[in-house]
PAMI-35510 format. One record per residue (C-alpha): residue number from 0; residue in three letters; x, y, z. Coordinates in Angstrom, 2 decimals, m for minus. Layout:
N
+-----+-----+---------+---------+---------+
!   i !  aa !       u !       v !       w !
+-----+-----+---------+---------+---------+
! NUM ! ala !       X !       Y !       Z !
...
+-----+-----+---------+---------+---------+
This chain:
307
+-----+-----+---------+---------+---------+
!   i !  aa !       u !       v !       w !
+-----+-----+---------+---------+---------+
!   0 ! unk !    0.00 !    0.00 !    0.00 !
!   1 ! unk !    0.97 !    3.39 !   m0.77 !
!   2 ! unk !    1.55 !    4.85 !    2.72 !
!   3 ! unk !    4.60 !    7.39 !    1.85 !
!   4 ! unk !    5.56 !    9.01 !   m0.95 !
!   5 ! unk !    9.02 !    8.97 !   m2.96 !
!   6 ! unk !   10.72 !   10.24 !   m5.68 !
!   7 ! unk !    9.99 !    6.67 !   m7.21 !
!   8 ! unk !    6.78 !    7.10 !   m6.54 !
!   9 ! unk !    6.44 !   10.48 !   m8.44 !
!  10 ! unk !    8.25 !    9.12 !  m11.75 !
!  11 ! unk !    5.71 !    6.10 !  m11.77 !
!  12 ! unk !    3.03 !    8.29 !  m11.06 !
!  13 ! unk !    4.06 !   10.99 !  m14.44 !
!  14 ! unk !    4.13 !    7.34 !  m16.49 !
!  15 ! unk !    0.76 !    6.58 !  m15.61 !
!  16 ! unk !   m0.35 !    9.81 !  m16.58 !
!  17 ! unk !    1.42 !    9.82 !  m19.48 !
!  18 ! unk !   m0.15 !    6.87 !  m20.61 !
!  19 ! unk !   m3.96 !    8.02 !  m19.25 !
!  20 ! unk !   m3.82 !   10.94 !  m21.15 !
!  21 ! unk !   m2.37 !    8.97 !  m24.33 !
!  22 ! unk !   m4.96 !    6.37 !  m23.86 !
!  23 ! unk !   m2.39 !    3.48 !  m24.19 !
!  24 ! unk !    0.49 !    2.57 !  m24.20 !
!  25 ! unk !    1.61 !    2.20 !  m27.60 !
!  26 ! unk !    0.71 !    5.57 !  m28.06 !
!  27 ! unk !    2.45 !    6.89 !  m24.48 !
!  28 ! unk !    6.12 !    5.92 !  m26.21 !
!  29 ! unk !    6.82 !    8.87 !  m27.91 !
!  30 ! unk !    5.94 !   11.12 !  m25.21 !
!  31 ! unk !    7.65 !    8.82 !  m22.59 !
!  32 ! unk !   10.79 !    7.84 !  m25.22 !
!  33 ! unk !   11.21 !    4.30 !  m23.61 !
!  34 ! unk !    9.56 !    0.64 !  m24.63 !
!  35 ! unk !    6.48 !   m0.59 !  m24.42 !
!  36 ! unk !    7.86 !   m3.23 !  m22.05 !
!  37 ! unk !    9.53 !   m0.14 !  m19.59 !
!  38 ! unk !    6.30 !    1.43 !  m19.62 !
!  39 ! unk !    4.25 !   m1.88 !  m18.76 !
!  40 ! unk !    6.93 !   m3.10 !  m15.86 !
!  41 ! unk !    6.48 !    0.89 !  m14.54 !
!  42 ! unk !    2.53 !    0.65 !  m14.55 !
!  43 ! unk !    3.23 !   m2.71 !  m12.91 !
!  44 ! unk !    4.94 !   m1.06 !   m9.99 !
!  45 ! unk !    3.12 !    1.54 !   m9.65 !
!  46 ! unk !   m0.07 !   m1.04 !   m8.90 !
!  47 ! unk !    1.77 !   m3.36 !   m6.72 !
!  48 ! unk !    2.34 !    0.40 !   m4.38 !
!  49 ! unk !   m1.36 !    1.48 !   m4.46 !
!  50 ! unk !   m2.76 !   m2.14 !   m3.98 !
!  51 ! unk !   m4.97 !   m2.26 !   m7.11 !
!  52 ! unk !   m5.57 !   m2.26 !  m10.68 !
!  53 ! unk !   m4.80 !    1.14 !  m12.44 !
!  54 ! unk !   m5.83 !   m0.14 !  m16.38 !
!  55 ! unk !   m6.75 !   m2.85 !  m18.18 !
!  56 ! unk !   m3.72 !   m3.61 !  m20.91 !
!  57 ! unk !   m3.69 !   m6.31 !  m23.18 !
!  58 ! unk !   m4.92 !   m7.87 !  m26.38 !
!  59 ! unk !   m8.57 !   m6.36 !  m25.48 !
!  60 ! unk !   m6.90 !   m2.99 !  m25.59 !
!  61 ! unk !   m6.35 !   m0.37 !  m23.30 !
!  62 ! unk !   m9.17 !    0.75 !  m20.49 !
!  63 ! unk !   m9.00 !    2.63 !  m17.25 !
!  64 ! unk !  m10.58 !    0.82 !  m14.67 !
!  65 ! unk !  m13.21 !    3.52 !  m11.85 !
!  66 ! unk !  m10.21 !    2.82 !   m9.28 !
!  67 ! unk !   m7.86 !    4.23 !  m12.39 !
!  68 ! unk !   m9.93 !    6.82 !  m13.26 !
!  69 ! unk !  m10.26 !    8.28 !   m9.50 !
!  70 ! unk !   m6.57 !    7.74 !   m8.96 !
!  71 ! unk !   m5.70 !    9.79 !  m12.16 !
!  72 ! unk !   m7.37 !   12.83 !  m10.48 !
!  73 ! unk !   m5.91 !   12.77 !   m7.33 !
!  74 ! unk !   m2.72 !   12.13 !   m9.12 !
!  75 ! unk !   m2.81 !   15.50 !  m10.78 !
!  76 ! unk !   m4.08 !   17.41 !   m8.13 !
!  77 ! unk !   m0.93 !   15.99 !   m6.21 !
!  78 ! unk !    1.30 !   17.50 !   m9.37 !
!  79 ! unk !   m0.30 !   20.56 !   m9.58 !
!  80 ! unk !    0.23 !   20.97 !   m5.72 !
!  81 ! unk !    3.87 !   19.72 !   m6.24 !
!  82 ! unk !    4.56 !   22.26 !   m9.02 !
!  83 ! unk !    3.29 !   25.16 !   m6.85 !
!  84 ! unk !    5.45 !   24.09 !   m3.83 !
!  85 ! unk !    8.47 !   23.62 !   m6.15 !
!  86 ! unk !    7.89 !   27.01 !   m7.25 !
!  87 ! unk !    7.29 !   29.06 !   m4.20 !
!  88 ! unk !   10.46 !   27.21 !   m2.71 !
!  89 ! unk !   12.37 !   28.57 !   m5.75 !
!  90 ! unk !   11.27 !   32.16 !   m5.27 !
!  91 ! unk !   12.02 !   32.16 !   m1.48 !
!  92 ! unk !   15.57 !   33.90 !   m1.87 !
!  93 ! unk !   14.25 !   36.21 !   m3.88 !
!  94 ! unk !   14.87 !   39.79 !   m2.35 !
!  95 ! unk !   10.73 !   40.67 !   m2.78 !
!  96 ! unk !    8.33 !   38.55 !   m2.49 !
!  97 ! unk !    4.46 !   38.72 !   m1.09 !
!  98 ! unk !    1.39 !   40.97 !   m2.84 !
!  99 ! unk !    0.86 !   44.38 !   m3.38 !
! 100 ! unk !   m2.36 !   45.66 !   m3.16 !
! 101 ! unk !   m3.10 !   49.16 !   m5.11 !
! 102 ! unk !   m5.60 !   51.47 !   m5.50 !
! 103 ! unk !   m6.84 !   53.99 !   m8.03 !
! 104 ! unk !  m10.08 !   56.06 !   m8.72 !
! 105 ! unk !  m11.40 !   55.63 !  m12.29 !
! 106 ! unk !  m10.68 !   57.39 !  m15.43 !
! 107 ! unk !   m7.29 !   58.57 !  m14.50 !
! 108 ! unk !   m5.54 !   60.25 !  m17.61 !
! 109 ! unk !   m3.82 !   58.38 !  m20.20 !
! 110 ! unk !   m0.47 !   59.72 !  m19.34 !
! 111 ! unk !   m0.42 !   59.03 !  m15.60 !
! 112 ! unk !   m1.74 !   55.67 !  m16.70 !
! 113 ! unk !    1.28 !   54.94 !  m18.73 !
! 114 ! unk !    3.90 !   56.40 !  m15.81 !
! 115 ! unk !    1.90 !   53.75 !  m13.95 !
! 116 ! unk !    2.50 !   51.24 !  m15.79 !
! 117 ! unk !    6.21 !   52.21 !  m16.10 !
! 118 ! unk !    6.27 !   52.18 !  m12.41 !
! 119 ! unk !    4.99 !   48.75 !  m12.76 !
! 120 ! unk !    7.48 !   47.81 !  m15.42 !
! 121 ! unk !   10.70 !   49.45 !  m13.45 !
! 122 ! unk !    8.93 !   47.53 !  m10.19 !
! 123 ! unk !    9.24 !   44.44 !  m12.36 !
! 124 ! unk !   12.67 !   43.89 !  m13.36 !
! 125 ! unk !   13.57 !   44.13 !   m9.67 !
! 126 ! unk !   14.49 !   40.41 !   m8.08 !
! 127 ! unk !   11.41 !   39.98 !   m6.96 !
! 128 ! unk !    8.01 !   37.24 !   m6.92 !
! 129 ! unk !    5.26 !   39.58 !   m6.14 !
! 130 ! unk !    0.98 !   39.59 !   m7.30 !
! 131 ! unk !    0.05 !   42.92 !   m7.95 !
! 132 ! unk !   m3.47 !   43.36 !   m6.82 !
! 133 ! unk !   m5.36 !   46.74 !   m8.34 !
! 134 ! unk !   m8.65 !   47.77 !   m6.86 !
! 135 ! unk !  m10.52 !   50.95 !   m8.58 !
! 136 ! unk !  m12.59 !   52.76 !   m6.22 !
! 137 ! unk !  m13.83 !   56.19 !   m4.80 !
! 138 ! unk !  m11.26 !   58.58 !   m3.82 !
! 139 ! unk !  m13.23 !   58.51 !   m0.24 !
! 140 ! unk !  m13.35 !   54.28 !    0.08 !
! 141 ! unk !   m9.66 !   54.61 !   m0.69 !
! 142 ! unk !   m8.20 !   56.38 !    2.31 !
! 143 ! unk !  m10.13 !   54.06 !    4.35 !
! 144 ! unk !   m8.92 !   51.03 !    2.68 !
! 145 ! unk !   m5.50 !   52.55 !    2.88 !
! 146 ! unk !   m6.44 !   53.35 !    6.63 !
! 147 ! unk !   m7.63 !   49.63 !    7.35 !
! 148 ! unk !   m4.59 !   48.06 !    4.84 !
! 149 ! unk !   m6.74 !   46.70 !    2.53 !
! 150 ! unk !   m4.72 !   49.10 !    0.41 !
! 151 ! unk !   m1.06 !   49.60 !    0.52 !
! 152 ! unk !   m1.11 !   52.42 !   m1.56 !
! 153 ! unk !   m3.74 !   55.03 !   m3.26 !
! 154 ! unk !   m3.57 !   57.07 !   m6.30 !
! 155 ! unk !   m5.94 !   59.71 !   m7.05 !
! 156 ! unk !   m7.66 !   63.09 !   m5.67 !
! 157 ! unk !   m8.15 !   63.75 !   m2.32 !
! 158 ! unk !  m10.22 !   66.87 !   m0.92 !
! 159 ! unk !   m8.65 !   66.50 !    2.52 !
! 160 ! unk !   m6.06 !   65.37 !    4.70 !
! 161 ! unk !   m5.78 !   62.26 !    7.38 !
! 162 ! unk !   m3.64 !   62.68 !    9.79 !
! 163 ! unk !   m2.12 !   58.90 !    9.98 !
! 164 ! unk !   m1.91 !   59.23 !    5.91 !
! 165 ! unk !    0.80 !   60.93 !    4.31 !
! 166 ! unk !    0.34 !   62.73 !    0.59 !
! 167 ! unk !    2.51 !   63.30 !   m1.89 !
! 168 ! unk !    1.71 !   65.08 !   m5.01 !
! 169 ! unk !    2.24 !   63.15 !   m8.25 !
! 170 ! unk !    0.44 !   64.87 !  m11.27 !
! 171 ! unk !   m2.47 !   67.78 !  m11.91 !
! 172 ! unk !   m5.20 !   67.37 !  m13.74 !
! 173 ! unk !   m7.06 !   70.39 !  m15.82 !
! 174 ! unk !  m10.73 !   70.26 !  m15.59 !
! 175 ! unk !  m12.89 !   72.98 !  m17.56 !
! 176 ! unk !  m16.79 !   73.63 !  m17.14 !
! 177 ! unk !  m18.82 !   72.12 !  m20.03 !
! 178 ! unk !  m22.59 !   72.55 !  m21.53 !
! 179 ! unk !  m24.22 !   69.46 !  m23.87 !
! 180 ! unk !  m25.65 !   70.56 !  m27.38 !
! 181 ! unk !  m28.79 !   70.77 !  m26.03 !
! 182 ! unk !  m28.48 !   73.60 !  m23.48 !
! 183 ! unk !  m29.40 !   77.29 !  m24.10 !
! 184 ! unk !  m25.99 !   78.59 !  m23.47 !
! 185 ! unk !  m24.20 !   75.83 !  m26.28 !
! 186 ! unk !  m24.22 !   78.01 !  m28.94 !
! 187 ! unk !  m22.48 !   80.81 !  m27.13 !
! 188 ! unk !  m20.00 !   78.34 !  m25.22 !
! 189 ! unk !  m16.47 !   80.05 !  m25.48 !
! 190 ! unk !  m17.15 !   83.28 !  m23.60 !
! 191 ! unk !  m20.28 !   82.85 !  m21.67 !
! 192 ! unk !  m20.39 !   84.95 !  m18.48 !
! 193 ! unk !  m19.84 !   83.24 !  m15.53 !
! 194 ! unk !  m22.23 !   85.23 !  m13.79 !
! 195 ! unk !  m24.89 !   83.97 !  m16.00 !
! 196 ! unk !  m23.46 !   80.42 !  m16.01 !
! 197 ! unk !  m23.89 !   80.36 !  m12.06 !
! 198 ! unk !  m27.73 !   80.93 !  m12.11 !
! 199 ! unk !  m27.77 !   77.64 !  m14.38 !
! 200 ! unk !  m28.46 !   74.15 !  m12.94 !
! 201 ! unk !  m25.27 !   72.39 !  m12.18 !
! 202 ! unk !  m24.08 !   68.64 !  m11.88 !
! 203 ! unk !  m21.57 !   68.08 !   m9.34 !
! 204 ! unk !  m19.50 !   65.48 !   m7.43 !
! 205 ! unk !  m20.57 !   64.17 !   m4.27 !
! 206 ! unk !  m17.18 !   64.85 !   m2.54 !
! 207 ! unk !  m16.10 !   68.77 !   m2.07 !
! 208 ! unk !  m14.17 !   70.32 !   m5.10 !
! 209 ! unk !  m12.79 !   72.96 !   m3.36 !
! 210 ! unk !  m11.16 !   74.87 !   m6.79 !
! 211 ! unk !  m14.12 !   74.99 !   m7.93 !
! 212 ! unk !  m17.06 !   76.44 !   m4.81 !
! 213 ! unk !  m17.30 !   80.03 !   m6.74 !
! 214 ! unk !  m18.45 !   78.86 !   m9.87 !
! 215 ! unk !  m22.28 !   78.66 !   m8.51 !
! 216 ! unk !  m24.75 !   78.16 !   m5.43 !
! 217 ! unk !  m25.20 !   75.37 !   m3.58 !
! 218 ! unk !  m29.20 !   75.89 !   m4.49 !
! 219 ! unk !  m28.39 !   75.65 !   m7.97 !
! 220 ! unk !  m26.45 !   72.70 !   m7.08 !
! 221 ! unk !  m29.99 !   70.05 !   m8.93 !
! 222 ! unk !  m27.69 !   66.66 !   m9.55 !
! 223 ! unk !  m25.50 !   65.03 !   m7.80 !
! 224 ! unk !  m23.06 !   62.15 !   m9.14 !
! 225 ! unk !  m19.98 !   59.83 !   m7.82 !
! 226 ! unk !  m18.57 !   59.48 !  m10.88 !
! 227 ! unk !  m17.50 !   61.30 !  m14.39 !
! 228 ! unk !  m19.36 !   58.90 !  m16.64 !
! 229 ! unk !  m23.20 !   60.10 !  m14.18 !
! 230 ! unk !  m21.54 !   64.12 !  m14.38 !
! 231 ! unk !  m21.21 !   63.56 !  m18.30 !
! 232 ! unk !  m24.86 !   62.05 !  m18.54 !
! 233 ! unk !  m26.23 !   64.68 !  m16.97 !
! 234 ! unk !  m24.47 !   67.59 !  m18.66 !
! 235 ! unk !  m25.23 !   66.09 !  m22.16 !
! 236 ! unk !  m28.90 !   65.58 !  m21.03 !
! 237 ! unk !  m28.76 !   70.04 !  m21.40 !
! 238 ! unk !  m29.99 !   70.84 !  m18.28 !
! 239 ! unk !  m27.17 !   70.65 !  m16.26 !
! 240 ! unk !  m23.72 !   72.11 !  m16.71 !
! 241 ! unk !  m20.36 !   70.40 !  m14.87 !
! 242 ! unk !  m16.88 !   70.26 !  m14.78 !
! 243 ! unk !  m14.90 !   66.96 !  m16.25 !
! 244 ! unk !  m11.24 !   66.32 !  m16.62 !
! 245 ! unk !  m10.11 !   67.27 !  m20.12 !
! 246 ! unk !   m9.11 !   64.02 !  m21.36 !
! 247 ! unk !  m12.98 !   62.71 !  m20.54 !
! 248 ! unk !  m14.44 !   65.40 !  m22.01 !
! 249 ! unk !  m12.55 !   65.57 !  m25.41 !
! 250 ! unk !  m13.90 !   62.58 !  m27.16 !
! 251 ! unk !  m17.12 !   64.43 !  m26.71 !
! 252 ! unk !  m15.95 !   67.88 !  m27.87 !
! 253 ! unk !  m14.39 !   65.92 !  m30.89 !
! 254 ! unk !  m18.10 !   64.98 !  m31.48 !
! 255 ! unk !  m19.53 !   68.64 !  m31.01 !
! 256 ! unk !  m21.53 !   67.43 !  m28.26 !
! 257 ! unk !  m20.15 !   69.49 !  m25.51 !
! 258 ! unk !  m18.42 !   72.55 !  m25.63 !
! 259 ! unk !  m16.43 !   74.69 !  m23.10 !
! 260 ! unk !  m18.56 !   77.37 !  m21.25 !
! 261 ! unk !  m15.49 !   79.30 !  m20.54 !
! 262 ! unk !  m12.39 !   78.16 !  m21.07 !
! 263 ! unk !  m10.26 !   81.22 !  m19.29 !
! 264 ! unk !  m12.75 !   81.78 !  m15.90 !
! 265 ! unk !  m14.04 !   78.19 !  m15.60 !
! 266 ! unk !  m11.44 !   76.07 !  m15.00 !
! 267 ! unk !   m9.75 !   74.39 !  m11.78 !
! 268 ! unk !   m6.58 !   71.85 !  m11.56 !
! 269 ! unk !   m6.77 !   68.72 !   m9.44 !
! 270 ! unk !   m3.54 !   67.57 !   m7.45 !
! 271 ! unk !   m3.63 !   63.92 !   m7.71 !
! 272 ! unk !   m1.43 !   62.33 !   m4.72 !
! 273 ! unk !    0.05 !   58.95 !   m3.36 !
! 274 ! unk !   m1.16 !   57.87 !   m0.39 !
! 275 ! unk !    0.28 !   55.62 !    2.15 !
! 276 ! unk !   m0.24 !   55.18 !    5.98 !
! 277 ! unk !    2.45 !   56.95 !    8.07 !
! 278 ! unk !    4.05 !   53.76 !    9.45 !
! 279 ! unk !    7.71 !   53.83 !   11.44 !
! 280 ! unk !    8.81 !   51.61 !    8.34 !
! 281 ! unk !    7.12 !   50.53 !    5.44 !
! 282 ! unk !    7.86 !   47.02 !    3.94 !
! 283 ! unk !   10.00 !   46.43 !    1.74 !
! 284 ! unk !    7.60 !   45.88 !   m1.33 !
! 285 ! unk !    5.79 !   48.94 !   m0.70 !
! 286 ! unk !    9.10 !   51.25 !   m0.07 !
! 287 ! unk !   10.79 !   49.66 !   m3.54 !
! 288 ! unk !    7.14 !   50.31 !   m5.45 !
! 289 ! unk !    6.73 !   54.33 !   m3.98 !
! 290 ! unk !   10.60 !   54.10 !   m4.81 !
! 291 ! unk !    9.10 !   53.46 !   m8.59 !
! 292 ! unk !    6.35 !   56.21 !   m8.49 !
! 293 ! unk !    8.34 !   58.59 !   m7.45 !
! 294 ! unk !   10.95 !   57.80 !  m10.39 !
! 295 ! unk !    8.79 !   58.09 !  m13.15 !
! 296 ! unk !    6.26 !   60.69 !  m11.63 !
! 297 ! unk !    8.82 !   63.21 !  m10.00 !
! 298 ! unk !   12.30 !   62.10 !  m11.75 !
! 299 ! unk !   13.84 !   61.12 !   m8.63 !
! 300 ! unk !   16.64 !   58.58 !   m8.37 !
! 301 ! unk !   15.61 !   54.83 !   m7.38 !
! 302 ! unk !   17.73 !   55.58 !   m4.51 !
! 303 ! unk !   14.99 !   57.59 !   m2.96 !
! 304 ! unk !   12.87 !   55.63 !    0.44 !
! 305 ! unk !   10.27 !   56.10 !    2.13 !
! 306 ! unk !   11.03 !   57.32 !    6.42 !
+-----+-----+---------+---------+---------+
């Protein structure tokens, strides 16, 4: 009976499978480069260790028998569990290994996406075995999931400041007033007053946008939206105007279906920041990945660490 396994055991084991998944084994040789009779003298052994019949072999031809056919899965599930082991083993003296779990608010522009992804790329050819793990969510939901460490570390726009959190300013992104095709003030969208554009309805976020609290009343405030894709519906509806991020709104200007109210008066930047909770030392996969961010987004040396 098969009570403990060896190496033996293994290489008897890959035959049999070999010759399952061939369904013989005349046609196992090629795969298995050895004789028929090598092959037949290895299934042999490999029944007298688990105590029964594996296949029927013969004249009749080749059959699994339900013992066989049982075995065969466990058998795999046993490589597949042996692989994974071999693996991990393998990456243990590897300077970095573990997860990384980031997060980032939707929509972020195409460029910071890329210096992302070269942060990811530079992150990458360090010696290291590490899952990346990328959650998109609210700028809000962030901090606390950076708070709780759910999160390691946040990218996006924050309206204020936790005091266990510490910021640092990565990119800015332009955002500009807009008015959909339909709305009374579209076809003089360049230069409209923005006295008159403050007695309009307005869309607006459901956090605080700070830049932006002069360009109308909070009574005038009639929609409210979490996102850019629900601020972009309602401004295109033309009862509404709101403020996007340039890069969201162009594919629409392209289309003439929203235009710029006014370009020179309505208009706020956004600091996007890194976020990471104000720890006496980080670990070592989060200080080499800030390490990275900070590279590509500030042009600092890779020499650069976290306190």
């Amino acid at each position: 009976m098969l009570t403990n396994l060896t190496d033996f055991d293994l290489r008897l084991i890959r035959v049999f499978l070999a010759v399952a998944d061939a369904r013989g084994i005349t046609a196992a040789q090629a795969t298995l480069n050895v004789s028929q009779s090598t092959i037949s003298s290895q299934l042999a052994a490999l029944e007298t260790r688990v105590g029964f019949r594996l296949c029927e072999r013969g004249r009749g031809g080749f059959r699994m028998t339900a013992k066989g056919e049982r075995f065969a899965m466990s058998a795999r599930r046993l490589l597949v569990a042996t692989h994974a082991f071999c693996a991990e083993a393998t990456n243990m003296d590897r300077q970095l290994v573990g997860e990384l779990n980031l997060g980032l608010i939707g929509h972020t522009p195409f460029s910071q996406n890329a210096r992302i992804s070269d942060a990811i790329a530079r992150f990458r050819q360090r010696d290291q075995a590490v899952r990346f793990n990328i959650h998109i969510r609210p700028p809000g939901e962030l901090e606390e999931h950076v708070l709780n460490g759910s999160v390691d570390i946040a990218i996006g726009y924050f309206w204020h400041r936790v005091p266990s959190l510490d910021y640092t300013a990565l990119f800015i992104e332009r955002q500009y007033a807009y008015c959909g095709a339909r709305h009374p003030l579209f076809e003089r969208a360049g230069h409209v007053d923005p006295d008159e554009a403050a007695q309009c309805e307005w869309a607006w976020r459901s956090y605080p946008l700070p830049e932006a609290r002069h360009s109308t009343t909070e009574r005038n405030v009639t929609a409210i939206a979490d996102n850019m894709e629900a601020v972009a519906l309602l401004i295109l509806s033309g009862h509404h105007l709101g403020y996007l991020p340039v890069h969201f709104a162009k594919p629409y200007l392209d289309s003439g279906l929203l235009r710029q109210i006014n370009p020179v008066s309505l208009q706020y930047d956004v600091t996007f920041h890194m976020v990471t909770r104000r720890a006496p030392r980080a670990g070592e996969i989060q200080r080499a990945f800030v390490d990275d961010l900070r590279a590509v987004h500030l042009n600092e040396t890779s020499d650069a660490v976290l306190p």
